[in-house]
N, C-alpha and C positions, 0 to 999 in steps of 0.2 A: 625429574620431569623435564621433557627440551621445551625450551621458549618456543610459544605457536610461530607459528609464521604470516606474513601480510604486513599489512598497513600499520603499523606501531604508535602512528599520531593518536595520543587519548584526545578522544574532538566530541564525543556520544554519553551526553547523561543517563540517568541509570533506567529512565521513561522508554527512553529510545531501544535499550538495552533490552530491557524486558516486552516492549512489543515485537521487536525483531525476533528475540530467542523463544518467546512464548513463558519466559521464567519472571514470575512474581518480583517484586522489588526487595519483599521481606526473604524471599526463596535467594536472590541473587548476594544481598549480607550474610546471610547467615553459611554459604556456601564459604563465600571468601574470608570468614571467620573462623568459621571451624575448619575447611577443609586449603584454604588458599588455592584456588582453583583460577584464580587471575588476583592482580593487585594492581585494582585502578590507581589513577594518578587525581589530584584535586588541583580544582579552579582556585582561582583566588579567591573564593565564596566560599571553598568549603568544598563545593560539586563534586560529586564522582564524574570521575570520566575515563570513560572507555574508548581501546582501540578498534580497528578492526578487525584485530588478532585477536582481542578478548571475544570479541563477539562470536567466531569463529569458531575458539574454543569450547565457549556457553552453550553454542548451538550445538555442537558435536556430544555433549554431555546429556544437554536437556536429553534430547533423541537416547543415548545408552543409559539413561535413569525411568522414559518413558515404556523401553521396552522391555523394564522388568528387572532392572538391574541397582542395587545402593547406591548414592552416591560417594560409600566412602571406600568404596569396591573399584573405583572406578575414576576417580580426583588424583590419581598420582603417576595413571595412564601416558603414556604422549597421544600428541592429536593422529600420527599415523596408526597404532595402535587402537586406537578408538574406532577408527574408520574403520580397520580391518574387522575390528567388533561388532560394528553396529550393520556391514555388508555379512558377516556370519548368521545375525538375527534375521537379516534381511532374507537371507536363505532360506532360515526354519522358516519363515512366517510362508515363505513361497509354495514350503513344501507342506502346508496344510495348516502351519499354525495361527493364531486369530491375529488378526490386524492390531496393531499396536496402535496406542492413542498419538497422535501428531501426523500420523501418516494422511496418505490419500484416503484410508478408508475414514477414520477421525473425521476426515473435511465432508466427507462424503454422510456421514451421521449427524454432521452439527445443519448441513445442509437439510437433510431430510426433517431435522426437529423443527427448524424456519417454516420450511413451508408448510409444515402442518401448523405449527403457530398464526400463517398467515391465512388458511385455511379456515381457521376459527376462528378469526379475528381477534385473537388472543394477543393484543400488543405490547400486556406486560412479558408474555413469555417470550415472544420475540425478541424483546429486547434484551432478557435474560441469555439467550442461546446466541447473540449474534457478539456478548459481549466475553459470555466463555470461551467463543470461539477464537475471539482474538487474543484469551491469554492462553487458550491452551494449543494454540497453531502458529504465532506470533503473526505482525500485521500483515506479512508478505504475502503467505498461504494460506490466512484470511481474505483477503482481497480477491484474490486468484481463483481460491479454487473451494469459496463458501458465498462471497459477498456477489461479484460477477455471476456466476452461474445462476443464483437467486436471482439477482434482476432480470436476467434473461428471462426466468422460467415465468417469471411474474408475469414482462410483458406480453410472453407468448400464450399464455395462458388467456389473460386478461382479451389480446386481442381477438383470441379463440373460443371466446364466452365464457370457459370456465370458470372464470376469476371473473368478478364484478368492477365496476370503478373503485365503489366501495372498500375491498381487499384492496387496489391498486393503492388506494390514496394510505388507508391506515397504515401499509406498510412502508410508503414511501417516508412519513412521518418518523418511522422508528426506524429506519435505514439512514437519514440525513441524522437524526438526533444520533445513531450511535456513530458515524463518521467524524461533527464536528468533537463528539468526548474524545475519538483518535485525535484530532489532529491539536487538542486542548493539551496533554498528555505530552505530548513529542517532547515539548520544550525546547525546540533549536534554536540554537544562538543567536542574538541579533546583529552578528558579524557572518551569517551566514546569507550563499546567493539567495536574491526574491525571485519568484516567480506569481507572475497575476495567471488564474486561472480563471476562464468563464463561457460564457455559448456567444455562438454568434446572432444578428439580428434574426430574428426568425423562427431560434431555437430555442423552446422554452423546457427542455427538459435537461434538467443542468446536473441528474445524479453522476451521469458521467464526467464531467466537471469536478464534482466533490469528489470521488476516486480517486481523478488523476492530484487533487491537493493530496491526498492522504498517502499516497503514494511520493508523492515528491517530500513532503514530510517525513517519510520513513528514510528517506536519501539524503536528509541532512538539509534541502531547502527550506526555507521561509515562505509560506504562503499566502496570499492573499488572493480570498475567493471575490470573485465581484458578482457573483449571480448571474442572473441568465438572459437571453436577450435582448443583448447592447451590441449597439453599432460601431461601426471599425473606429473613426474619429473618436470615439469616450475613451474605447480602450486606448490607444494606442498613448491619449493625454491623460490617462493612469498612467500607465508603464511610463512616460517623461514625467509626471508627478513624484511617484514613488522609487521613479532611480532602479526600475526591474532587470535582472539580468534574463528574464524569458519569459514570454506571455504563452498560454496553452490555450489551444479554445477548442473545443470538445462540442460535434454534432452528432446526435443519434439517429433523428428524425429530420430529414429536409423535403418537403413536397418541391422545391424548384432548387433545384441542381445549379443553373447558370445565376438564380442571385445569391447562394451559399457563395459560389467561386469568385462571384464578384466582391462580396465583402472580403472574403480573402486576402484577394489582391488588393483591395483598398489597406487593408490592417498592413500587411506585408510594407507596401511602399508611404504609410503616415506613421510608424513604427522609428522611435530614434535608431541611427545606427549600432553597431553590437547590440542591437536586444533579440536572442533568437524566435523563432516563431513555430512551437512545435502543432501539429494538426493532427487529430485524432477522433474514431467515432465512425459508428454504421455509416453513416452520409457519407464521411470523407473519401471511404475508401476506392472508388470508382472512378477518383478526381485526384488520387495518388501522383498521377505523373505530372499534371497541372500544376499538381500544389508545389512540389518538387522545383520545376520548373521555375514557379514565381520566387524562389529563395527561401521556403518553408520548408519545415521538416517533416515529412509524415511518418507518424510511428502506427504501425499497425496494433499492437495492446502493449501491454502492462511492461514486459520484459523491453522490448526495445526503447519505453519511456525509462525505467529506471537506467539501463546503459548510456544512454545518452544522457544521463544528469549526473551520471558519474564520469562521462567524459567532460560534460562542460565544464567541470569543479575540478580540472585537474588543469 
């Protein structure tokens, strides 16, 4: 078997490990037991830790075990091999065969089970399907392309009658409770960068918020949510309180345009120096070049957040 390739620093406990791969913790032992399919490295505690290579690998596995394949069929593989394997399935499945579990269609089922859960007001099943969905998709492609999409349909729905307040609020409930069990879960180091995440005055809808924590969680940062609704001066003597390497502030909803941008620039210039200030959120995006301008970073979704936390960390 060739050593994978990437990032070799074990830095990712075994939490991080399995919400990223979508593989269980007792799935991830027993793999590297029986079959040595990576061999983490240990903290001084004890801790498994992973690379980025292991992760790489795990990912590439989970997907050729999901599509139908043993894992002992398949553990002694290399990682180009694998690829080549799971781009072969990718074929069949094109050329007629059923969607395999982890795929887009998978996101695309655990989605459909939500909102009929939400439909029904049914908040235990909701919470049942939004929490399978982040082990059997891992947290990225739960995020992405189950949890986002959901809130969309919610609020369009909601806005467009279908959906009562009622729905709106019960699921909001069970969408925040299964975020903060992600980001309970992560475990990252307390030698890892802070980031304060929160809304600015005006904006009280802070799910978007919670995402971008659970997301920077998934990257290795240290979160701290401060809620929603706060003025540039609190935040900014957070971030000098807590020593943050990046504050996020996340708007969805803004009815006036010119006092979002102005809290902006107030946050941007009562901000100590090196603390970056990323801007994100339906509102912001009209006020991209502004934000830019004032020495803020605007990330359009999910992807350009995680690249940029993987730049700042290097």
């Amino acid at each position: 078997m060739s050593a994978p390739t990437g990032n070799r620093e074990p830095r990712h406990p075994i939490r991080v490990v399995s919400l990223r791969t979508g593989l269980s913790p007792d799935v991830l032992r027993v793999w590297e037991r029986r079959y040595g399919v990576v061999t983490p490295q240990r903290s001084e505690g004890g801790q498994r830790l992973y690379s980025d290579a292991d992760i790489e690998r795990l990912g590439l596995l989970n997907r050729a075990t999901q599509a139908g394949r043993a894992i002992r069929q398949v553990a002694e593989l290399r990682n180009e091999e694998l690829v080549a394997l799971l781009e072969e399935d990718a074929a069949a499945r094109a050329s007629g065969a059923s969607t395999a579990p982890g795929t887009l269609g998978a996101a695309q089922d655990y989605l459909a089970g939500a909102l009929t859960a939400v439909e029904a007001l049914d908040s235990g099943r909701l919470q049942f399907v939004l929490r399978q969905a982040v082990f059997g998709l891992g947290a990225t492609d739960f995020v992405d392309h189950v949890l986002a999409p959901l809130l969309r349909q919610i609020g369009d729905r909601w806005h467009h009658g279908t959906l009562t307040p009622a729905h709106e609020h019960a699921a909001s409930v069970i969408v925040r409770r299964t975020l903060q069990w992600m980001e309970e879960i992560l475990e990252v180091p307390g030698s890892a960068p802070l980031i304060l995440v929160t809304t600015p005055a005006g904006e009280r809808h802070e799910m978007g918020a919670i995402l971008v924590g659970v997301v920077a969680g998934t990257e290795g940062w240290r979160t701290v949510q401060l809620g929603p609704d706060l003025p540039a001066a609190d935040i900014a003597e957070a971030a000098r309180q807590a020593g943050a390497h990046a504050v996020a502030v996340s708007s969805i909803r803004a009815d006036d345009a010119a006092r979002l941008l102005a809290e902006l620039e107030g946050l941007r210039a009562a901000l100590p120096d090196g603390v970056e200030l990323l801007v994100g959120g339906a509102a912001t995006a009209p006020l991209s070049r502004r934000i830019e301008a004032m020495g803020a970073r605007y990330l359009a979704g999910f992807d350009e957040l995680r690249q940029y936390l993987q730049d700042l960390q290097r």
